[in-house]
Backbone as JSON, one array per atom type, in Angstrom:
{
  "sequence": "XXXXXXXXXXXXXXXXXXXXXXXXXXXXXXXXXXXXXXXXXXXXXXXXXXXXXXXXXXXXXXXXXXXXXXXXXXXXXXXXXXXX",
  "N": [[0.85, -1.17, 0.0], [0.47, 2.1, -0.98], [2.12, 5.1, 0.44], [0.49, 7.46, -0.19], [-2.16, 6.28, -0.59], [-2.35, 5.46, 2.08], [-2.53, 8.1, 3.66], [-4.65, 9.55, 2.53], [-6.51, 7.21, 3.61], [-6.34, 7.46, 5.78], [-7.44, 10.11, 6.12], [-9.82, 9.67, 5.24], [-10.84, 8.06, 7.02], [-10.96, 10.38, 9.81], [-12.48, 12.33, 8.33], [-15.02, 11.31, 8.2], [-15.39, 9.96, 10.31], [-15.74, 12.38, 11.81], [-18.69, 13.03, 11.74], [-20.28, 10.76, 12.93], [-21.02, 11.61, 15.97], [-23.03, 14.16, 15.68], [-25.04, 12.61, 14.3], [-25.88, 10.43, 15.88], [-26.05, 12.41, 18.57], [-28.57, 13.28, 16.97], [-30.02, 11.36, 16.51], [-31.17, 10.38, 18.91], [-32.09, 12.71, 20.37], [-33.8, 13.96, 18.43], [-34.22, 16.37, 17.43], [-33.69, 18.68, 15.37], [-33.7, 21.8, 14.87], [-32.1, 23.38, 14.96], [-30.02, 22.78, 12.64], [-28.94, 23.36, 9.82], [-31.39, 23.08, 6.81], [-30.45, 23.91, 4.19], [-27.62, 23.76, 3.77], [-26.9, 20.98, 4.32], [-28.19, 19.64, 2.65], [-26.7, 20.68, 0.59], [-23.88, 19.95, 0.98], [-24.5, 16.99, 1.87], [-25.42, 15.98, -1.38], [-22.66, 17.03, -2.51], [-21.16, 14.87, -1.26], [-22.27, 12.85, -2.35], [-21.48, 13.32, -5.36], [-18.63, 12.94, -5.1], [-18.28, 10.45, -4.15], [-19.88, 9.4, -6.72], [-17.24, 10.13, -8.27], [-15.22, 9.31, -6.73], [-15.57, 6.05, -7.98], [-15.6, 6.45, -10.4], [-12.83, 6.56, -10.89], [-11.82, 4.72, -9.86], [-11.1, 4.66, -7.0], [-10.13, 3.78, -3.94], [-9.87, 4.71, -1.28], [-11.73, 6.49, -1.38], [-13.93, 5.74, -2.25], [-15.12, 4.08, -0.5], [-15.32, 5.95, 2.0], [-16.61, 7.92, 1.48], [-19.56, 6.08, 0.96], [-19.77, 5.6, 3.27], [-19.84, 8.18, 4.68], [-21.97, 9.13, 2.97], [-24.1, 7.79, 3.81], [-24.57, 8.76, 6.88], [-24.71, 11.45, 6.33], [-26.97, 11.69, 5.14], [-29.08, 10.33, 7.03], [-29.17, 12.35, 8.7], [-30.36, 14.58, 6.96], [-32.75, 13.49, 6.56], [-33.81, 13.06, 8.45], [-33.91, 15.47, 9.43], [-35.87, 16.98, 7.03], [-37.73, 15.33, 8.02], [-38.68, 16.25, 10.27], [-39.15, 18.7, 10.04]],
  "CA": [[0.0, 0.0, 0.0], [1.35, 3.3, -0.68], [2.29, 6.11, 1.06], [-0.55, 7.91, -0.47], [-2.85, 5.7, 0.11], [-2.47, 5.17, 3.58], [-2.76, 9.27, 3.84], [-6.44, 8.85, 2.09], [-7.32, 6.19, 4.16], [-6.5, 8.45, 7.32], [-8.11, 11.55, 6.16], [-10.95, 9.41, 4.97], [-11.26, 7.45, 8.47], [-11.19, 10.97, 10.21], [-14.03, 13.09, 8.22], [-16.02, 10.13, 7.85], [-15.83, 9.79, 11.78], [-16.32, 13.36, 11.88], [-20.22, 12.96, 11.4], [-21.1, 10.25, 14.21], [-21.44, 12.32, 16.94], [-24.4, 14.3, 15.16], [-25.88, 11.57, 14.17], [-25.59, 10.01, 17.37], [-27.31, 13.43, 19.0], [-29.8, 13.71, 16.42], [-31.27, 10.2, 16.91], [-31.32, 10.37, 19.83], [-32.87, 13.89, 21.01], [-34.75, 13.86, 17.37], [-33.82, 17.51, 17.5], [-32.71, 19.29, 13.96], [-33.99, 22.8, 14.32], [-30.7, 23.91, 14.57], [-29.01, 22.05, 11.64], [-29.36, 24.24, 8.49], [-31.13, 22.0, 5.75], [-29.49, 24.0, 2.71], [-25.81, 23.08, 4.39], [-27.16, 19.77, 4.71], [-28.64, 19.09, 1.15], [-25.74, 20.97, -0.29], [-23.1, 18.94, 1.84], [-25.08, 15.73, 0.94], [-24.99, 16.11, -2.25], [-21.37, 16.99, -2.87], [-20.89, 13.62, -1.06], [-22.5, 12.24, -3.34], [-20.43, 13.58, -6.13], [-17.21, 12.29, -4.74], [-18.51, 8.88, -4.31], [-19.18, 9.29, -7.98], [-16.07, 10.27, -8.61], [-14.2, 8.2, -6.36], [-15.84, 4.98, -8.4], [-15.05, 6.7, -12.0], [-11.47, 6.52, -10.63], [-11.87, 3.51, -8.84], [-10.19, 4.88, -5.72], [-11.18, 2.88, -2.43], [-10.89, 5.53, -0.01], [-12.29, 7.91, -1.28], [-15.5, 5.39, -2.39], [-15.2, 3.85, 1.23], [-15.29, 7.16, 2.74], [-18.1, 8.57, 0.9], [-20.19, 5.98, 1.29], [-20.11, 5.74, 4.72], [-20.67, 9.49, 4.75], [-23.37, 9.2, 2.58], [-25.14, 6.96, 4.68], [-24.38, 9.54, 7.91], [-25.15, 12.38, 6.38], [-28.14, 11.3, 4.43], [-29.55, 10.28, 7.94], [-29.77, 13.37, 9.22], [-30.9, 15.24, 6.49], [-33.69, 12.68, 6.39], [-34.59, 13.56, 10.08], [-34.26, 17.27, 9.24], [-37.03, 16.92, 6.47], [-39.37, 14.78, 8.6], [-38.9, 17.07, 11.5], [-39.62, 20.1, 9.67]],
  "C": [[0.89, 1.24, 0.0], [1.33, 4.44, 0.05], [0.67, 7.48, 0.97], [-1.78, 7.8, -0.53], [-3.18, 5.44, 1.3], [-3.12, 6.7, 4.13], [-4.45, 9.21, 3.55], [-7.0, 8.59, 2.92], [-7.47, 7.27, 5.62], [-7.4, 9.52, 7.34], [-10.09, 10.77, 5.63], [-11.65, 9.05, 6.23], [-11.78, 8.99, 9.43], [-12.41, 12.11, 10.03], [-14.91, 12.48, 8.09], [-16.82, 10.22, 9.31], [-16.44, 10.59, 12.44], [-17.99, 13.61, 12.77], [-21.01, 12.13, 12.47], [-21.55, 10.59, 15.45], [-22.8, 13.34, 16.95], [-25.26, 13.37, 14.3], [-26.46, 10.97, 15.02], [-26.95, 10.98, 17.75], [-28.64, 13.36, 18.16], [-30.7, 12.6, 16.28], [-31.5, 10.33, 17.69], [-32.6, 11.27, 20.57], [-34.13, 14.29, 19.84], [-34.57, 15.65, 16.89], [-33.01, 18.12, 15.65], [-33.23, 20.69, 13.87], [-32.86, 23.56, 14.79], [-29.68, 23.83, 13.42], [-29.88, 23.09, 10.72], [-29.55, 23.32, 7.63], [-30.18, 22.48, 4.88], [-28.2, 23.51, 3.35], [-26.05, 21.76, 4.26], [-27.36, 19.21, 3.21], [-27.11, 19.5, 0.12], [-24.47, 20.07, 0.25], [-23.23, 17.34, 1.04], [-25.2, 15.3, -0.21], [-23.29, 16.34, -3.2], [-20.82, 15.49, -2.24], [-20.97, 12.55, -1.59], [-21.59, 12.15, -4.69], [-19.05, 13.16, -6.02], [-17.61, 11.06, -4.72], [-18.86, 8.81, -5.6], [-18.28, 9.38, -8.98], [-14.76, 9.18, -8.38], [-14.32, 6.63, -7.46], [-15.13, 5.24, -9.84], [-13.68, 6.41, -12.27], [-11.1, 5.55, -10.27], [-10.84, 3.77, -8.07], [-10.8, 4.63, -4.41], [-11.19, 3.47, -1.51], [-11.59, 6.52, -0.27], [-13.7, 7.49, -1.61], [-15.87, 4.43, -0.88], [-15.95, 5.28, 2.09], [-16.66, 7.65, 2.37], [-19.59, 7.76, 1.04], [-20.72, 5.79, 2.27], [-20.95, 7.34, 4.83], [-21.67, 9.57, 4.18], [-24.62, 9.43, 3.35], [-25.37, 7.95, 6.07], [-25.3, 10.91, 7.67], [-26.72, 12.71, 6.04], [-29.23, 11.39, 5.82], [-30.13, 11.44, 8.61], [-30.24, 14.63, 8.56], [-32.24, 14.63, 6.25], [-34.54, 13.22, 7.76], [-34.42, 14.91, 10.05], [-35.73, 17.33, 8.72], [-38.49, 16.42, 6.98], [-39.22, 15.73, 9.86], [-39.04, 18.11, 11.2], [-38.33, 21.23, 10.08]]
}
């Protein structure tokens, strides 16, 4: 594995991880009228975009990474929308 890869994998592991702690809170307390949707949709979306990118490239952390985040961020823009 290379050097550059391993870097990836770190920076992927760390903003990925980023995100569980509001996730976490926001199941929990159900709470999102603090979270800004547009940040959220626009966010979510660019996440998206890199995980289609990462695949076009076929680069594994960066389609690792993304879809985890996806899945994270997705979540709580999901519980934004149903919570008004």
């Amino acid at each position: 594995m290379s050097f550059s890869t391993i870097i990836g994998m770190l920076a992927a592991v760390c903003t990925t991880v980023s995100f569980i702690p509001q996730v976490v809170k926001t199941i929990k307390t159900g709470q999102t009228k603090d979270i800004s949707l547009s940040m959220y949709v626009i966010f979510t979306a660019g996440i998206f975009f890199w995980l289609i990118y990462g695949i076009m490239i076929v680069d594994v952390p960066i389609i690792a990474a993304n879809t985890i985040t996806l899945l994270l961020t997705g979540t709580v823009l999901f519980l934004k929308i149903k919570n008004g």
